[in-house]
Structure formats: C-alpha cells, structure tokens
TORPA-4810 file (N, C-alpha, C, O; in nm, 3 decimals):
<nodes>
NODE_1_0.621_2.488_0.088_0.486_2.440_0.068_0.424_2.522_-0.045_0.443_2.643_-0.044_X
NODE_2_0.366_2.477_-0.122_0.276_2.539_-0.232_0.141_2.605_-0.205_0.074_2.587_-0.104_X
NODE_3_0.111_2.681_-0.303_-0.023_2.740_-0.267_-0.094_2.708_-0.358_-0.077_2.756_-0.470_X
NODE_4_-0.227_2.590_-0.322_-0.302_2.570_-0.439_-0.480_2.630_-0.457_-0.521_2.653_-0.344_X
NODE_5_-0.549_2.649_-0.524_-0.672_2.705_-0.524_-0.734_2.558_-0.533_-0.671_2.477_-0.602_X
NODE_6_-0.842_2.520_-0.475_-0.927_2.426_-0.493_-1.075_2.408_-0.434_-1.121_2.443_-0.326_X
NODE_7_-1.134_2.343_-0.543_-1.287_2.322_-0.460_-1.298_2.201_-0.387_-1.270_2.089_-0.430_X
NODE_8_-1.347_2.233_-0.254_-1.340_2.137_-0.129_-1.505_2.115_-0.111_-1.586_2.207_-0.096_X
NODE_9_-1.531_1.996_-0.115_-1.704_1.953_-0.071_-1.720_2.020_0.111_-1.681_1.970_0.217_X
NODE_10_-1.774_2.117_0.090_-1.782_2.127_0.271_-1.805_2.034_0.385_-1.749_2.020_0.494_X
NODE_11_-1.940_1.955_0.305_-1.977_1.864_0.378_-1.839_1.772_0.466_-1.800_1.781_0.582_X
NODE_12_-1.790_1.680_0.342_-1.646_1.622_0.329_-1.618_1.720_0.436_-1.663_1.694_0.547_X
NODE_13_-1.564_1.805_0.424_-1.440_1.874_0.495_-1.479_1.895_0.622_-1.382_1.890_0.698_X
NODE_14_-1.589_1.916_0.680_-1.697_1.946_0.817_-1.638_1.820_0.875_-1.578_1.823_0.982_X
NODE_15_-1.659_1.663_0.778_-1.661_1.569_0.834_-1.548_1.508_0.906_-1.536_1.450_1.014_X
NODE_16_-1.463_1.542_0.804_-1.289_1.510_0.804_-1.243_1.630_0.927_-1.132_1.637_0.979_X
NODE_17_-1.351_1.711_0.955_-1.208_1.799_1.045_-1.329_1.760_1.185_-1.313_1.837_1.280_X
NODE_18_-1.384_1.709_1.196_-1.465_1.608_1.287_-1.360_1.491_1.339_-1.307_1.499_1.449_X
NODE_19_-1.333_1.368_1.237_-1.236_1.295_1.238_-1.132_1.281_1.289_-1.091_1.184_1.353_X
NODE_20_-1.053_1.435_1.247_-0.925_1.410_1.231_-0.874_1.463_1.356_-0.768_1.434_1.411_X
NODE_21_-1.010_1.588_1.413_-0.985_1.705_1.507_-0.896_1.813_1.510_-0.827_1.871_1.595_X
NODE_22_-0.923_1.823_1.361_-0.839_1.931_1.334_-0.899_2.071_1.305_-1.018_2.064_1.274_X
NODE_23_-0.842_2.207_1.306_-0.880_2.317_1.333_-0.929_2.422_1.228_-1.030_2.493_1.226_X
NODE_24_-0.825_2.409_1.142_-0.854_2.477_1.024_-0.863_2.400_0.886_-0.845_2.279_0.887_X
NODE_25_-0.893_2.471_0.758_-0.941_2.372_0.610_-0.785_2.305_0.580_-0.768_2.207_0.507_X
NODE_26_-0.638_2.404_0.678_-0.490_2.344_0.631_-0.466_2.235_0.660_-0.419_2.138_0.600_X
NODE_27_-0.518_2.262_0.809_-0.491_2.109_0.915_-0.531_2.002_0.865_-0.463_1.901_0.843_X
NODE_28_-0.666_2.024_0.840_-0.769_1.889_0.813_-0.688_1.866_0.635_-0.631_1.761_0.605_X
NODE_29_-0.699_1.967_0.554_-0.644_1.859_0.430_-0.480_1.803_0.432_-0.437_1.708_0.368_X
NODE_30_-0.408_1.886_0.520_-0.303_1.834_0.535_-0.292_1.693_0.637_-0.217_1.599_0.607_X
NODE_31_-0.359_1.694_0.735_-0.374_1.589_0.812_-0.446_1.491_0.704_-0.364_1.401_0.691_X
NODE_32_-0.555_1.461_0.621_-0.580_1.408_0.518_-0.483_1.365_0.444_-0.490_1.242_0.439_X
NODE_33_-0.410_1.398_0.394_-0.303_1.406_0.292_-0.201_1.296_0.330_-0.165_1.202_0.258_X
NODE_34_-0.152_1.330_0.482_-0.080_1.250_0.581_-0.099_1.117_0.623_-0.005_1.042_0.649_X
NODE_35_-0.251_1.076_0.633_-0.321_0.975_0.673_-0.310_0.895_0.532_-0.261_0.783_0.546_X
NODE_36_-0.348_0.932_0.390_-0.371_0.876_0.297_-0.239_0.821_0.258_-0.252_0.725_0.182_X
NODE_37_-0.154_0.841_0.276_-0.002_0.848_0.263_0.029_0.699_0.329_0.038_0.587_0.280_X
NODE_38_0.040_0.752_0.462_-0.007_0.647_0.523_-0.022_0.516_0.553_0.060_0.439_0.604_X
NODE_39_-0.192_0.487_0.498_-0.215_0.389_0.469_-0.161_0.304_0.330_-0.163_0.182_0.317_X
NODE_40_-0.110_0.407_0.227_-0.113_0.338_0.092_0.052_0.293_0.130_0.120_0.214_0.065_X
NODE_41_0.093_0.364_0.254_0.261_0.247_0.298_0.219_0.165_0.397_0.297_0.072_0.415_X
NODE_42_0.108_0.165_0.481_0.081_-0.028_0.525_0.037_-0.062_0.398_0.100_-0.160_0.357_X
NODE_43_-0.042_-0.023_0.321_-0.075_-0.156_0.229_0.048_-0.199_0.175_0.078_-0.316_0.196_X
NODE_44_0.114_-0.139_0.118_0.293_-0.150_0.078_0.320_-0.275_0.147_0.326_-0.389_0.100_X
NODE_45_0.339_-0.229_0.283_0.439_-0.320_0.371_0.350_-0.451_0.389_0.410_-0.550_0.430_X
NODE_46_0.238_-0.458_0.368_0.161_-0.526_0.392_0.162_-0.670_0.303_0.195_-0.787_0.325_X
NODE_47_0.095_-0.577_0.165_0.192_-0.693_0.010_0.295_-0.740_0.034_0.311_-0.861_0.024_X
NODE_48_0.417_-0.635_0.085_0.549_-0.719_0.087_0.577_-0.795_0.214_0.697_-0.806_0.237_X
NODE_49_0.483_-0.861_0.319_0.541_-0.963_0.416_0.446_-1.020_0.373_0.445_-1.135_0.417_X
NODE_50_0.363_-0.999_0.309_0.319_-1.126_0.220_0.371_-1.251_0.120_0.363_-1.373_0.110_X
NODE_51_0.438_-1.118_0.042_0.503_-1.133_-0.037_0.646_-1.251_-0.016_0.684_-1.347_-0.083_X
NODE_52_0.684_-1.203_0.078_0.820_-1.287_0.187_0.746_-1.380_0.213_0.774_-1.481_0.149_X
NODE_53_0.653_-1.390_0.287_0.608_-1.530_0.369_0.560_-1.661_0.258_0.567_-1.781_0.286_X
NODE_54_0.513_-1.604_0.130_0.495_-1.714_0.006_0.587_-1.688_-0.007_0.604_-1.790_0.060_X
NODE_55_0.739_-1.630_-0.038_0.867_-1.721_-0.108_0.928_-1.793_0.048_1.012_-1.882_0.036_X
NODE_56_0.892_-1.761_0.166_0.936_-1.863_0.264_0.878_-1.990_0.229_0.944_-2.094_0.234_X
NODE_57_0.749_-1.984_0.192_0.670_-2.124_0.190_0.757_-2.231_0.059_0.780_-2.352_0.049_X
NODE_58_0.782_-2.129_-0.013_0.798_-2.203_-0.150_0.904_-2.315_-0.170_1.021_-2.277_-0.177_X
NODE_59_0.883_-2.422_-0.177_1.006_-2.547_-0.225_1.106_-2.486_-0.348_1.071_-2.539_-0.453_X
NODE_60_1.183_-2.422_-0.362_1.277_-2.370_-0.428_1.352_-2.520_-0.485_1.332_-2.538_-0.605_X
NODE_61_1.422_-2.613_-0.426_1.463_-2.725_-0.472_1.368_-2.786_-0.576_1.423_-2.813_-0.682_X
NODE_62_1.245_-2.812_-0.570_1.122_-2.846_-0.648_1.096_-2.802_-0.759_1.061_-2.862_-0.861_X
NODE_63_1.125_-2.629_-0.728_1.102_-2.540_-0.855_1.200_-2.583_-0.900_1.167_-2.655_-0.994_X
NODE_64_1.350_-2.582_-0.884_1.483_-2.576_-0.995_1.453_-2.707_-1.065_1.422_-2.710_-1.184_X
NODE_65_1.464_-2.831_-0.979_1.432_-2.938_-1.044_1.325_-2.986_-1.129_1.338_-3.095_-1.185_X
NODE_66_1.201_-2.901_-1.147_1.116_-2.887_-1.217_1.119_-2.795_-1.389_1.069_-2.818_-1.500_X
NODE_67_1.210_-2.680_-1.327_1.286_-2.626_-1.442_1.399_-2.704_-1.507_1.407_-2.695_-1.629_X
NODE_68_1.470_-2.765_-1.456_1.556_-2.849_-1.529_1.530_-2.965_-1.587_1.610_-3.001_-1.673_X
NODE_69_1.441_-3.034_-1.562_1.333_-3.118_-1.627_1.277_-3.055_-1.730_1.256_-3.124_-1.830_X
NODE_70_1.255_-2.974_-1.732_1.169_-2.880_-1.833_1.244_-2.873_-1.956_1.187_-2.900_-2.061_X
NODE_71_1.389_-2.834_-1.954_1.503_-2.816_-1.989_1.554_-2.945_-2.051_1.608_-2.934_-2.161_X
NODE_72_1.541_-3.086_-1.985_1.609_-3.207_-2.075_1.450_-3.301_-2.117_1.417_-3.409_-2.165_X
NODE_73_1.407_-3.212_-2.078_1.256_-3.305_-2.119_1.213_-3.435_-2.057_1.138_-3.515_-2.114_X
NODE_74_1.258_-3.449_-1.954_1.284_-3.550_-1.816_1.109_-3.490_-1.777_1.047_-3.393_-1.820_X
NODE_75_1.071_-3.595_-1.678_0.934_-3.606_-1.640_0.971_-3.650_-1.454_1.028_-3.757_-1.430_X
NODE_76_0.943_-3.584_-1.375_0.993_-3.627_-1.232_0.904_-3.711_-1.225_0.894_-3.782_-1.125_X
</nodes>
C-alpha cells in the first residue's frame, strides 16, 4: 500500500465515515475508494446486458440482407 499526503474536506470525511461506519480517515477513504470501484463495475455490467439484450433484439438476417443490397444496389 502507498503512502500518500492529501487534503481531505473534513466536512466530506465526518460525513462519509457517518455512511460508511467506518473508524478511522484509512477506513473511510479506503472504504470510499472500494465503493467507487464498485459502482463504476455495475455501471460496466450494466451497459453490457444492455448491450446483449439490443443485439438479442436485433434482426441480423435483415441487417445482412440490407448490407448486401447495399452492395448490388438492389432495393428490398
């Protein structure tokens, strides 16, 4: 683990170790740190079964045949 110097808003930090119920300024920014982490992997996973469920939806036959039309200059 590293040792970093930093300025922490007290307020913030009072609030967050309220929150988080954590004990000391390590806990609470490390528990912070953990949480933020976190969430930015549901949002991740989140985009990507999204992501899946529009190419489930998608007519793939429609698209190719739409590209290959495209291709001989055919009009479906």
């Amino acid at each position: 683990m590293a040792r970093t110097i930093i300025d922490i808003d007290e307020d913030k930090l009072a609030r967050a170790q309220r929150a988080l119920r954590t004990g000391t300024k390590r806990e609470t920014v490390n528990a912070a740190l953990e949480l933020a982490a976190a969430i930015d992997a549901d949002k991740r996973a989140h985009v990507l079964a999204s992501f899946r469920d529009l190419l489930d939806r998608l007519d793939l036959d429609l698209i190719e045949q739409d590209e290959a039309d495209d291709h001989t200059g055919s009009v479906a």
